[in-house]
C-alpha positions as CSV (number, residue, x, y, z in Angstrom):
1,X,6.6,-6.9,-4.6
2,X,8.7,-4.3,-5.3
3,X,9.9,-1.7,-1.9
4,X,11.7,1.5,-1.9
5,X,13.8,2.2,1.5
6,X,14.3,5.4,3.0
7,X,17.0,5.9,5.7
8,X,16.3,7.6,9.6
9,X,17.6,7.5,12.5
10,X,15.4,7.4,16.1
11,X,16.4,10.8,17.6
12,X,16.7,11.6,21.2
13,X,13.6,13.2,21.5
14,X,11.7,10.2,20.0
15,X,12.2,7.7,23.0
16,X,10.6,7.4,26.4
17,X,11.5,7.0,29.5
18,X,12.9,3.4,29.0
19,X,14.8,4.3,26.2
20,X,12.6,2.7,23.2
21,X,11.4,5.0,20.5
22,X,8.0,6.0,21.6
23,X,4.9,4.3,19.3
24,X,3.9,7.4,17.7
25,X,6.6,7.8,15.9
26,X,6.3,5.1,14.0
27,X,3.2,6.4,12.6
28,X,5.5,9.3,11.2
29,X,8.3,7.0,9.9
30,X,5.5,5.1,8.0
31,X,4.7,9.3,6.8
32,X,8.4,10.0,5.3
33,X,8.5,6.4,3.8
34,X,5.1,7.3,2.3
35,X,6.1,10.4,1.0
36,X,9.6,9.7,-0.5
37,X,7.4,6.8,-2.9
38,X,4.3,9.5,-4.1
39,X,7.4,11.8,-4.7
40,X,8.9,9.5,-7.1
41,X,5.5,9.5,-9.1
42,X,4.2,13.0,-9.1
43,X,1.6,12.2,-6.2
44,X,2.4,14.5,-3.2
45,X,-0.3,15.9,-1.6
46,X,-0.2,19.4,-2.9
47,X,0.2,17.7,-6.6
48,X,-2.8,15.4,-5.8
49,X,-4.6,19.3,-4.9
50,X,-3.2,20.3,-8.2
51,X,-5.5,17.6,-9.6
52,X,-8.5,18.2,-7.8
53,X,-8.0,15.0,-5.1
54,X,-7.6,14.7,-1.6
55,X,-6.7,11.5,0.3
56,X,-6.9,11.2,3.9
57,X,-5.7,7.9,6.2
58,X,-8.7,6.6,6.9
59,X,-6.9,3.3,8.5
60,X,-3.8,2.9,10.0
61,X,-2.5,-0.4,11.6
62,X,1.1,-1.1,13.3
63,X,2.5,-4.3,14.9
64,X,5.4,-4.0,17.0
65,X,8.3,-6.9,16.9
66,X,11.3,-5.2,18.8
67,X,12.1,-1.7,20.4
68,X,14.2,0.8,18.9
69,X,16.9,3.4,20.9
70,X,18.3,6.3,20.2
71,X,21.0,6.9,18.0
72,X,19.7,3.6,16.1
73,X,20.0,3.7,12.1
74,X,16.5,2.7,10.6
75,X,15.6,1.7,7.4
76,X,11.9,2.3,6.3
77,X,10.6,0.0,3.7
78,X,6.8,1.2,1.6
79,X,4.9,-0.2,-1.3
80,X,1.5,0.3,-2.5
81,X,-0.7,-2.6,-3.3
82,X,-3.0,-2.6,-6.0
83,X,-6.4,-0.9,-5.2
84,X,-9.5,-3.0,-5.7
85,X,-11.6,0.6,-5.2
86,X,-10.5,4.3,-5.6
87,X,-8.0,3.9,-2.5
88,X,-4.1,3.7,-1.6
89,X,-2.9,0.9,0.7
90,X,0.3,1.5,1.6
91,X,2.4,-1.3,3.5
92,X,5.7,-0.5,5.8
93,X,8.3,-2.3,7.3
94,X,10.5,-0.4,9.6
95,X,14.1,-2.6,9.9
96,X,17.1,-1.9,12.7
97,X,20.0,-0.7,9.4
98,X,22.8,-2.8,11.1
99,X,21.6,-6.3,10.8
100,X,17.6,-5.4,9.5
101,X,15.8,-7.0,12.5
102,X,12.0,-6.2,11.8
103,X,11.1,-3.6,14.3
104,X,7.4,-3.2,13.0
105,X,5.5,-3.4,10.1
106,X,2.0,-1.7,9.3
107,X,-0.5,0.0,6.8
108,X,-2.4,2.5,5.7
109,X,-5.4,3.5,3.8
110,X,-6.5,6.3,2.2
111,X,-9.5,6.8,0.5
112,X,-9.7,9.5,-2.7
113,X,-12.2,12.7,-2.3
114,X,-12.3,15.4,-4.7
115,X,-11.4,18.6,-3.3
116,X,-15.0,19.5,-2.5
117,X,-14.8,16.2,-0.3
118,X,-16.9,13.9,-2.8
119,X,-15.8,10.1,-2.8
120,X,-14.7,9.2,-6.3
121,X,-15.3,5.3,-6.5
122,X,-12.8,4.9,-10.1
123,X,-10.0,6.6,-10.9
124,X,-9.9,8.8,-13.9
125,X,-7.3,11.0,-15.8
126,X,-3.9,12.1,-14.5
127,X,-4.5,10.6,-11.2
128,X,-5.3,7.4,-12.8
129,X,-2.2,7.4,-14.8
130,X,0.1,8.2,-12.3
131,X,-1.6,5.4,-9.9
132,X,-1.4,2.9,-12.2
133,X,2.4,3.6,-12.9
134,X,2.9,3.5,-8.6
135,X,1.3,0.5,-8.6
136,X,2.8,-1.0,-11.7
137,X,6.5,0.0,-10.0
138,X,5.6,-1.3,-6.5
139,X,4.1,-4.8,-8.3
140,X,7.1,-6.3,-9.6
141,X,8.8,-8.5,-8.5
């Protein structure tokens, strides 16, 4: 399986009181690893508008392994895996930079509405081309 990695770094504003990056945030790390993958295939969300689709998380899971801090380098790991119906699962890793200790890992799904909010069950067109070359990209090895 193939993972692209995008780079952070836990701000001060993203831990609590006992100095571990709060849980919610990981939520949005999992976002900006999400986003920098559908950017590399054409599949942001206002380009999925631009197409006539709409894909909101329907499913979201996170297990946490070890606390971040501030100031800590991150490294935020995504793939897709290949859809058995008209949805994206995404998968995430989020790794300390310095010696990649797994600091969580999770998923998402999203299921595919047209932009009148009608579930599409198979992918057609555009959006199934540039699916199938995500998935195709994230399924090598």
């Amino acid at each position: 399986m193939q993972w692209i990695e995008t780079e952070d770094v836990v701000r001060f504003n993203e831990v609590d009181e006992w100095g571990m990056a709060w849980h919610g945030h990981y939520a949005a790390w999992f976002e900006v690893g999400r986003m920098a993958l559908l950017r590399q295939f054409d599949l942001l969300p206002k380009q999925m508008v631009e197409l006539g689709y709409v894909a909101p998380v329907i499913r979201l899971t996170c297990d946490f392994k070890h606390p971040a801090g501030s100031g800590d380098d991150i490294i935020i790991r995504t793939t897709v895996v290949k859809p058995e119906i008209a949805a994206l699962i995404f998968k995430f890793e989020i790794l300390l930079k310095k010696n990649r200790t797994l600091l969580a890992h999770g998923e998402t799904t999203q299921v595919l509405l047209t932009t009148e909010n009608k579930m599409i069950y198979r992918l057609t067109g555009e959006l199934e081309k540039r699916v199938k070359r995500l998935v195709h990209y994230c399924q090598k090895s």
